[in-house]
DOZADREN-432888 format. One line per field, with one value per residue: x, y, z of N, C-alpha, C, O, CB in turn; residue number from 1. Coordinates in steps of 0.02 Angstrom, whole numbers. Glycine has a CB too. Layout:
REM DOZADREN-432888
n_u <- [X|...];
n_v <- [Y|...];
n_w <- [Z|...];
ca_u <- [X|...];
ca_v <- [Y|...];
ca_w <- [Z|...];
c_u <- [X|...];
c_v <- [Y|...];
c_w <- [Z|...];
o_u <- [X|...];
o_v <- [Y|...];
o_w <- [Z|...];
cb_u <- [X|...];
cb_v <- [Y|...];
cb_w <- [Z|...];
num <- [NUM|...];
This chain:
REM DOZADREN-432888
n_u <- [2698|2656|2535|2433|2360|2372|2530|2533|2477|2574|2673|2668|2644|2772|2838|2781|2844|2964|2933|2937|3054|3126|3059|3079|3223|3258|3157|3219|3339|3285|3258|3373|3420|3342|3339|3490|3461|3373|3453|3547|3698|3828|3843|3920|3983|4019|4062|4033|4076|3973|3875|3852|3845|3730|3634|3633|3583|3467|3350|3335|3240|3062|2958|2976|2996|3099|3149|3201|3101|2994|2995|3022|2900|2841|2901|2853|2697|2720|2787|2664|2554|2598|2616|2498|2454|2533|2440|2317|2246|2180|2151|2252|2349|2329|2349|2467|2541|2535|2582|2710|2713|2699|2827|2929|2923|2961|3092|3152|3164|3233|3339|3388|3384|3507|3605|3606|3572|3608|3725|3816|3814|3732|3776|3677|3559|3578|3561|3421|3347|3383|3305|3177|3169|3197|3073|2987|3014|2958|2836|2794|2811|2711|2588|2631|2619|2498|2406|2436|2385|2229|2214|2245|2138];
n_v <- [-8107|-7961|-7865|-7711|-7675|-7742|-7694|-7558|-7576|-7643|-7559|-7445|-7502|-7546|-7424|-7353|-7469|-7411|-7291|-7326|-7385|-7269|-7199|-7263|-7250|-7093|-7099|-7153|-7101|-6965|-7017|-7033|-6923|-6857|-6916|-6902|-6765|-6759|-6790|-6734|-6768|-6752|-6735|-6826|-6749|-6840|-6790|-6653|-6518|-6448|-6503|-6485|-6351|-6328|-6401|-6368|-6246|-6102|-6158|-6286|-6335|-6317|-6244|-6297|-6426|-6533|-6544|-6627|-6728|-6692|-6700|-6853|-6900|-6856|-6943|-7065|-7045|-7034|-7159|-7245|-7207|-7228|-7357|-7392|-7347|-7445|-7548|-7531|-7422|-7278|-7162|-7131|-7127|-6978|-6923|-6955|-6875|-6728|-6744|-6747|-6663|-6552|-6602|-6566|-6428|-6371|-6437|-6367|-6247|-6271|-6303|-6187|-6100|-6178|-6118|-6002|-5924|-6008|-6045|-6161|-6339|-6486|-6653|-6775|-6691|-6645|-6794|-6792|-6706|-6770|-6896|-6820|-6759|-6862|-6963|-6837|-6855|-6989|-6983|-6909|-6960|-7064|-6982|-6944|-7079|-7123|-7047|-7052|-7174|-7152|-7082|-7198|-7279];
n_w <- [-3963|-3899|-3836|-3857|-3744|-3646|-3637|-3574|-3439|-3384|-3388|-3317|-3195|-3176|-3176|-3045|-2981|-2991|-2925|-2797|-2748|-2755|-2646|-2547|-2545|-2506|-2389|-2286|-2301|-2249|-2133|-2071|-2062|-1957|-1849|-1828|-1806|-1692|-1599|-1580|-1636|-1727|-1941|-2057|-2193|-2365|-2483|-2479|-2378|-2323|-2216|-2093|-2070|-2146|-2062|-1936|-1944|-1949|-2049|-2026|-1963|-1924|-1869|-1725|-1768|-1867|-2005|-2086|-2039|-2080|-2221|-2217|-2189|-2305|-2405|-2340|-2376|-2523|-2536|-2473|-2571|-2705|-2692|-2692|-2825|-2902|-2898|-2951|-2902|-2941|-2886|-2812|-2888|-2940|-2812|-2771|-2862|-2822|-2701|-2749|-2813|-2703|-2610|-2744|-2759|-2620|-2608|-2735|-2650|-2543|-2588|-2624|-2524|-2484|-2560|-2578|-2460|-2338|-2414|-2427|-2432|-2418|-2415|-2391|-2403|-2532|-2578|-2565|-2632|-2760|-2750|-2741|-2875|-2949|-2930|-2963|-3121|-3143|-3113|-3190|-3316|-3282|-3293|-3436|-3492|-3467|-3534|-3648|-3672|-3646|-3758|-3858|-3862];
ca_u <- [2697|2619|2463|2459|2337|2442|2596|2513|2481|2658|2727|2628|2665|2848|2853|2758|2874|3008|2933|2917|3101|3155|3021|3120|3281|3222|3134|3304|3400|3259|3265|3436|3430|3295|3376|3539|3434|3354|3497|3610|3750|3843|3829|3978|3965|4068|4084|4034|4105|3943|3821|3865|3825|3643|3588|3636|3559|3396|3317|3328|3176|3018|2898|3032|3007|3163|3137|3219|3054|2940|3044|3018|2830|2821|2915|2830|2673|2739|2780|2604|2516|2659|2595|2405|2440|2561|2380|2273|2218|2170|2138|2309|2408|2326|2370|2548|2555|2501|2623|2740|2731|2731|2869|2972|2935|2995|3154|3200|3163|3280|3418|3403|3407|3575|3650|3601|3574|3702|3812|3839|3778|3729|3754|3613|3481|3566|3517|3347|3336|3384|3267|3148|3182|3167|3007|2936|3007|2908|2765|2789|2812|2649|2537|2611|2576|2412|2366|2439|2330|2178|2237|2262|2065];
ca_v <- [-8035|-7936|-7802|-7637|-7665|-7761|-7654|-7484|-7581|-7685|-7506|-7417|-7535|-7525|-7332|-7367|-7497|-7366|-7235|-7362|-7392|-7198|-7186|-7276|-7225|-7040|-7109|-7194|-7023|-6920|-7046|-7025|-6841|-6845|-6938|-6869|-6712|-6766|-6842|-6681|-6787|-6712|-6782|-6832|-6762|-6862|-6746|-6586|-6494|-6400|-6532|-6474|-6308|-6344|-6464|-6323|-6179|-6093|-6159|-6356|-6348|-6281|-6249|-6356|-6497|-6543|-6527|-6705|-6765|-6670|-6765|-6926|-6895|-6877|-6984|-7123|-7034|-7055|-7221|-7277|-7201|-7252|-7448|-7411|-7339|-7491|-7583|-7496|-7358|-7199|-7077|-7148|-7082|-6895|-6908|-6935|-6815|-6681|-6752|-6755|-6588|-6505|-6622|-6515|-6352|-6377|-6462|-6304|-6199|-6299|-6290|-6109|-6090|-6194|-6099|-5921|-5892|-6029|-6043|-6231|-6411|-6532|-6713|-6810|-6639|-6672|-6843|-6808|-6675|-6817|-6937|-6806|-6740|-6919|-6957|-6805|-6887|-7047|-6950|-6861|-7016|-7084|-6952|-6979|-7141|-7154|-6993|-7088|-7230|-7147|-7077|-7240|-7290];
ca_w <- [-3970|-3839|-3860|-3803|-3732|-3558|-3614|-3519|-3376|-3360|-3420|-3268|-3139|-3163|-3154|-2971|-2934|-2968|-2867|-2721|-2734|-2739|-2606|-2503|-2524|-2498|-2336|-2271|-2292|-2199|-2057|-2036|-2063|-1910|-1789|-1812|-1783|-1626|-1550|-1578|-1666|-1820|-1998|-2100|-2285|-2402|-2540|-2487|-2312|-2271|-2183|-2015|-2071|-2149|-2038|-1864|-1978|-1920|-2085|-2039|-1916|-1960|-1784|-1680|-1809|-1910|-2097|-2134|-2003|-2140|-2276|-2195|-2187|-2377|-2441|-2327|-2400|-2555|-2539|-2494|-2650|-2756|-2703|-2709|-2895|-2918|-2881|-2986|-2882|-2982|-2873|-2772|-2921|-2908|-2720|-2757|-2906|-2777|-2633|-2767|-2816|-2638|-2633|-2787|-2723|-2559|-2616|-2745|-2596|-2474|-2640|-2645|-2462|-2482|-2625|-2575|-2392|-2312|-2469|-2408|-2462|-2371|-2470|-2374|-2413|-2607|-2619|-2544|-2687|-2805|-2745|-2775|-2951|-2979|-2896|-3029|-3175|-3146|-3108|-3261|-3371|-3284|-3317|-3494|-3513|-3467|-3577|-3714|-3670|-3649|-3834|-3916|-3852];
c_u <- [2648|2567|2486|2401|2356|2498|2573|2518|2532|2678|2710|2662|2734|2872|2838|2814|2929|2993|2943|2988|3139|3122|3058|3183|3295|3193|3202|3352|3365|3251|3327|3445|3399|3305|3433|3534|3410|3384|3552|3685|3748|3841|3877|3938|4050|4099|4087|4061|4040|3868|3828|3820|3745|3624|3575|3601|3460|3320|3302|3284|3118|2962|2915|3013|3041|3116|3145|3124|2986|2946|3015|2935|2798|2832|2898|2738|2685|2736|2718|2584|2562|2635|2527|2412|2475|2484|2327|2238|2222|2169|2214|2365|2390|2360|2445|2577|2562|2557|2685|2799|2757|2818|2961|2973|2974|3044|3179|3187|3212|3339|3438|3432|3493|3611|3647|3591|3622|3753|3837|3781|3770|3739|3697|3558|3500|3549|3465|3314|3349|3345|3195|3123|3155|3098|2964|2952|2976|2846|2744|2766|2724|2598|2538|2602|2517|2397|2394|2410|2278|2192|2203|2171|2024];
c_v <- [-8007|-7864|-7781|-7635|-7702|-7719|-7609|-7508|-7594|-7598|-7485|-7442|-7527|-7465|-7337|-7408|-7429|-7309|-7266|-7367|-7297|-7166|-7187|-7266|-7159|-7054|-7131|-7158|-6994|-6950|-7035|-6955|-6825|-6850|-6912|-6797|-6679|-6776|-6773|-6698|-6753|-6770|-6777|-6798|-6825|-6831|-6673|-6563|-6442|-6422|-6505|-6402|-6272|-6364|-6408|-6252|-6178|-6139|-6252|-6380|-6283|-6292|-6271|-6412|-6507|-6573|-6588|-6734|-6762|-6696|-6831|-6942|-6915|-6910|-7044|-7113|-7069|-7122|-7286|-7275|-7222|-7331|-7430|-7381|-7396|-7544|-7564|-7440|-7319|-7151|-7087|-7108|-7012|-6883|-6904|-6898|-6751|-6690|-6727|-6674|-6539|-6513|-6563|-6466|-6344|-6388|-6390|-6230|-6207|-6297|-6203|-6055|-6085|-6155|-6025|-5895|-5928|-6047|-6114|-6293|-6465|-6612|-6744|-6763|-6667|-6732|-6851|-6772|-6725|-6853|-6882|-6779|-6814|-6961|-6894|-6829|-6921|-7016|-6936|-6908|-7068|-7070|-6952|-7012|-7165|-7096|-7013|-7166|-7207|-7114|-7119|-7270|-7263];
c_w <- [-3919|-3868|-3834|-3752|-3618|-3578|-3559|-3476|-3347|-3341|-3341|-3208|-3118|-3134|-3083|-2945|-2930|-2924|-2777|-2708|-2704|-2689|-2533|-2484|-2504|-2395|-2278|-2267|-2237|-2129|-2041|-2013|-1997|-1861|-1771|-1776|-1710|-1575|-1547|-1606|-1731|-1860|-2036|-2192|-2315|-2471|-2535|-2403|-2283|-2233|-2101|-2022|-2090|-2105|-1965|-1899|-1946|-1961|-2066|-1991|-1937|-1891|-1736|-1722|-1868|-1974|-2127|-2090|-2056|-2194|-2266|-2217|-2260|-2396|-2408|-2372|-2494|-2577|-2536|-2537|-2694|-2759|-2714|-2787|-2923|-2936|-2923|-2972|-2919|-2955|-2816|-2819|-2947|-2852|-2735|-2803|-2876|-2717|-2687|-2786|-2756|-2643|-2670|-2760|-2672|-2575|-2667|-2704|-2556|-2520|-2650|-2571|-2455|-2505|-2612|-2503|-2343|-2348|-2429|-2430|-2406|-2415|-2458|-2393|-2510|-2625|-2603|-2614|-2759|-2813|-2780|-2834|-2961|-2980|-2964|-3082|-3179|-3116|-3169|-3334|-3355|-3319|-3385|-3546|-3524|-3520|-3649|-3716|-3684|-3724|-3883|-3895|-3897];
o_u <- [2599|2575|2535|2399|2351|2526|2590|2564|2546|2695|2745|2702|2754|2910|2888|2836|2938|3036|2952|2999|3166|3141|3065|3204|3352|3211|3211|3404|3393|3239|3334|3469|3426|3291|3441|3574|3416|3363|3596|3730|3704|3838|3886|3892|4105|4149|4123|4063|4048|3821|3785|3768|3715|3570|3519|3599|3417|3266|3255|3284|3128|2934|2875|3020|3014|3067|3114|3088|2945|2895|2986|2916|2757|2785|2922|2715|2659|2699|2714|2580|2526|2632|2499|2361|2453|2482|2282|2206|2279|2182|2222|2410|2436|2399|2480|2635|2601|2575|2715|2856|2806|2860|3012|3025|3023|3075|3223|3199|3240|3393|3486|3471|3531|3662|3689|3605|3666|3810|3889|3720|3807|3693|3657|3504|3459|3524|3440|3268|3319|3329|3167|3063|3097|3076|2919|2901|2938|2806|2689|2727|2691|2566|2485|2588|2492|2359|2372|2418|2257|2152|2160|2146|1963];
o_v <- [-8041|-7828|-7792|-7584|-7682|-7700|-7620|-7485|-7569|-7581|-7515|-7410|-7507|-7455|-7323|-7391|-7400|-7282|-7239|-7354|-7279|-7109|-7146|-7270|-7155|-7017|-7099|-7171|-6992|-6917|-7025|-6935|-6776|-6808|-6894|-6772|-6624|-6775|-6772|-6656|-6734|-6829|-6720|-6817|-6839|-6849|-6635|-6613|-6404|-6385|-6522|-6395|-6223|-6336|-6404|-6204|-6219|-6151|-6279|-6440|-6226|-6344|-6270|-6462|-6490|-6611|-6608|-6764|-6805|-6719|-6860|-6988|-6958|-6939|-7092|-7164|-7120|-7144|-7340|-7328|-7247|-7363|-7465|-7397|-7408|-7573|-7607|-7409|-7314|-7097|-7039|-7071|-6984|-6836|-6857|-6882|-6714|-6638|-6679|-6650|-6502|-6473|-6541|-6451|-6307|-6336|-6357|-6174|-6159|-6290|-6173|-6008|-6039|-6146|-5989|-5836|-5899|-6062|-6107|-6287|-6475|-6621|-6747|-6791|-6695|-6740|-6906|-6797|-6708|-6864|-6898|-6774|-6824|-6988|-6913|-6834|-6908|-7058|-6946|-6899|-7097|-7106|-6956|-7001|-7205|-7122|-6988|-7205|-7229|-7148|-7105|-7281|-7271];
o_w <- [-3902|-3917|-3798|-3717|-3560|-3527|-3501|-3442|-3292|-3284|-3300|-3176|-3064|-3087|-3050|-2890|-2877|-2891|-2723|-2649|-2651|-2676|-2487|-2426|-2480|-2349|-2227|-2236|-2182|-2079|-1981|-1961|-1971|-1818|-1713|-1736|-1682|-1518|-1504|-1602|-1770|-1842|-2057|-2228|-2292|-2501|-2568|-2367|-2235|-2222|-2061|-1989|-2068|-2096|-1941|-1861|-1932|-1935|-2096|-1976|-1957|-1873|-1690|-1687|-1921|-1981|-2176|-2131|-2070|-2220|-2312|-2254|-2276|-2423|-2437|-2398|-2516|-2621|-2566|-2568|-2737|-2811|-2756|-2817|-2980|-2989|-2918|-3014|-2942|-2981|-2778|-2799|-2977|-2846|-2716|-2794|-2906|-2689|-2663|-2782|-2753|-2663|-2644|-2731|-2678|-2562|-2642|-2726|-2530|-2492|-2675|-2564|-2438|-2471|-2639|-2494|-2311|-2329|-2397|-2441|-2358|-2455|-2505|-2399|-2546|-2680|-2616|-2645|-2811|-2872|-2832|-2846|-2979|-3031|-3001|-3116|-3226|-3095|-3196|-3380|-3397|-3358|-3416|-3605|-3563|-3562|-3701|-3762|-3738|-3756|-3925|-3950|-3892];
cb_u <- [2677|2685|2384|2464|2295|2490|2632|2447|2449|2728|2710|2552|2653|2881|2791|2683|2899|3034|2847|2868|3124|3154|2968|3117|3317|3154|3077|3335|3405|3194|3250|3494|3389|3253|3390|3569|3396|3322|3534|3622|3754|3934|3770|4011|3972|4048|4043|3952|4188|3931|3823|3961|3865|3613|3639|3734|3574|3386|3346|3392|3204|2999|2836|3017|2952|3232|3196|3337|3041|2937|3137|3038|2810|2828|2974|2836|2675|2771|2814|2564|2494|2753|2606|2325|2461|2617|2362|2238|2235|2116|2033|2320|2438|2256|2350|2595|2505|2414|2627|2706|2674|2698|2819|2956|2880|2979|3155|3194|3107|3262|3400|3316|3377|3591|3618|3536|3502|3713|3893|3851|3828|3653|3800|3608|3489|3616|3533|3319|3381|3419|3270|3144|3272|3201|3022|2938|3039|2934|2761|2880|2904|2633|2532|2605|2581|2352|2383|2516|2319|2145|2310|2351|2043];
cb_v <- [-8015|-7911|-7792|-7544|-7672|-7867|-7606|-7442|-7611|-7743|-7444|-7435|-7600|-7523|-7261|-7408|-7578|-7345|-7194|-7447|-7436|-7152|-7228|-7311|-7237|-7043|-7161|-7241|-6950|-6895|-7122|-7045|-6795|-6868|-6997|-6867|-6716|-6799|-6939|-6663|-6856|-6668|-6773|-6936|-6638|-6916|-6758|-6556|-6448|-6328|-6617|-6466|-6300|-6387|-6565|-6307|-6188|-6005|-6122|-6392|-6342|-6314|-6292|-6376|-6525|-6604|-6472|-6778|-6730|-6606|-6779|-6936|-6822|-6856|-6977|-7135|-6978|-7038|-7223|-7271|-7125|-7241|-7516|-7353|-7271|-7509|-7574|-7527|-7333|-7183|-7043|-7237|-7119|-6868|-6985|-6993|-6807|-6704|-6844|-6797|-6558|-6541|-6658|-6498|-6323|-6417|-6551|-6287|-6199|-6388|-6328|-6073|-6148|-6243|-6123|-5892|-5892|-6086|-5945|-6230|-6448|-6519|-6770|-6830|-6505|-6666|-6898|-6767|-6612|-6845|-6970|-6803|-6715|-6952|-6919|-6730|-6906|-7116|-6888|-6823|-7075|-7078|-6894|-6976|-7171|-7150|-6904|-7088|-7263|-7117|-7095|-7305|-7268];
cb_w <- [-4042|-3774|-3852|-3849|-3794|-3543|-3677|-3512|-3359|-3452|-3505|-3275|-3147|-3218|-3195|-2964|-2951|-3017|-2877|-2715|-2798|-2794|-2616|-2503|-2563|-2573|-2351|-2324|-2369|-2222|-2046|-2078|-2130|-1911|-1791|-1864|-1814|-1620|-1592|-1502|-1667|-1841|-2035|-2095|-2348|-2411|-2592|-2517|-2326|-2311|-2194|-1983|-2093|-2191|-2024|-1826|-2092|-1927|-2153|-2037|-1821|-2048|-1778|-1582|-1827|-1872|-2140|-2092|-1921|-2160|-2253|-2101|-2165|-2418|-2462|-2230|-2370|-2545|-2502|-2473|-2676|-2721|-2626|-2646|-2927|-2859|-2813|-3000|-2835|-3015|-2824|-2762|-2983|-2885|-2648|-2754|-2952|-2757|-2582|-2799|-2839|-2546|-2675|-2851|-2697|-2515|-2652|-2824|-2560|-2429|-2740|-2680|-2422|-2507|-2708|-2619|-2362|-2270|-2450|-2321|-2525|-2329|-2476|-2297|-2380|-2644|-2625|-2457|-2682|-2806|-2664|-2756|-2983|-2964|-2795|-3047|-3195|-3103|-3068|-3278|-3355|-3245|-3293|-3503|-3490|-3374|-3555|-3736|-3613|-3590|-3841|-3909|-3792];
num <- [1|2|3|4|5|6|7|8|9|10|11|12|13|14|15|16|17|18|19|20|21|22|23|24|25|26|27|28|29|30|31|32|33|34|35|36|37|38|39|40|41|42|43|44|45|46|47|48|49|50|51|52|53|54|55|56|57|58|59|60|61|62|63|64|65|66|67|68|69|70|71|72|73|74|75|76|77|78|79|80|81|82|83|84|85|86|87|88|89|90|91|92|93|94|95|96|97|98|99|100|101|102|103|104|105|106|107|108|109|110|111|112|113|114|115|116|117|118|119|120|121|122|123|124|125|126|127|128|129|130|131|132|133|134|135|136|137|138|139|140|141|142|143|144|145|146|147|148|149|150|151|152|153];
């Protein structure tokens, strides 16, 4: 039978590993999104018909630096603190609570963009928006875990 007192941590660790995974697949879109960006090649959607039309829109560069490049950034961000809280770092899983969040905002900014000023989808921007919805759930479930740890103390 196992204590609770190793569940939190197993429990913990997992949530990290999962952010490290959605870290990466998140990171793995915005590289593509970046390059395709840089290189001036179009981007196939597979479900939706308006990646051509996001991706050439005024909104998909921000100073001359493409929006997936700012993407990429975080979610490699991301991905570090996601392993140093995997590790036990503490103040690693503030840092990515905080990345996490910008993170959200930004993404129902870039969905609202989609949905109300170019009325088009991009699929690769929706599964970056997936990755990060998901990315705040396991944030969410961190923060409470441990606050039902420090609880049961």
């Amino acid at each position: 039978m196992e204590n609770s007192r190793s569940a939190g941590p197993r429990y913990a660790t997992m949530l990290f590993g999962a952010a490290i995974l959605i870290s990466l697949i998140g990171l793995g879109d915005a590289i593509y999104l970046t390059v395709h960006h840089l290189t001036g090649r179009s981007v196939r959607c597979a479900i939706s018909t308006g990646c051509d039309a996001v991706l050439a829109s005024p909104y998909a560069a921000f100073a001359g630096i493409p929006i997936a490049a700012l993407g990429a950034l975080a979610y490699f961000a991301a991905f570090c603190l996601a392993t140093l809280a995997a590790y036990g770092y503490d103040r690693a899983r503030v840092w990515l609570a905080l990345v996490v969040i910008l993170m959200l905002f930004s993404t129902l900014w870039l969905l609202y963009l989609q949905a109300f000023a170019l009325h088009a989808f991009c699929d690769y921007c929706l599964l970056s928006a997936a990755m990060t919805l998901a990315l705040t759930i396991v944030v969410v479930l961190g923060w409470n875990e441990e606050r039902l740890r420090n609880r049961r103390k």
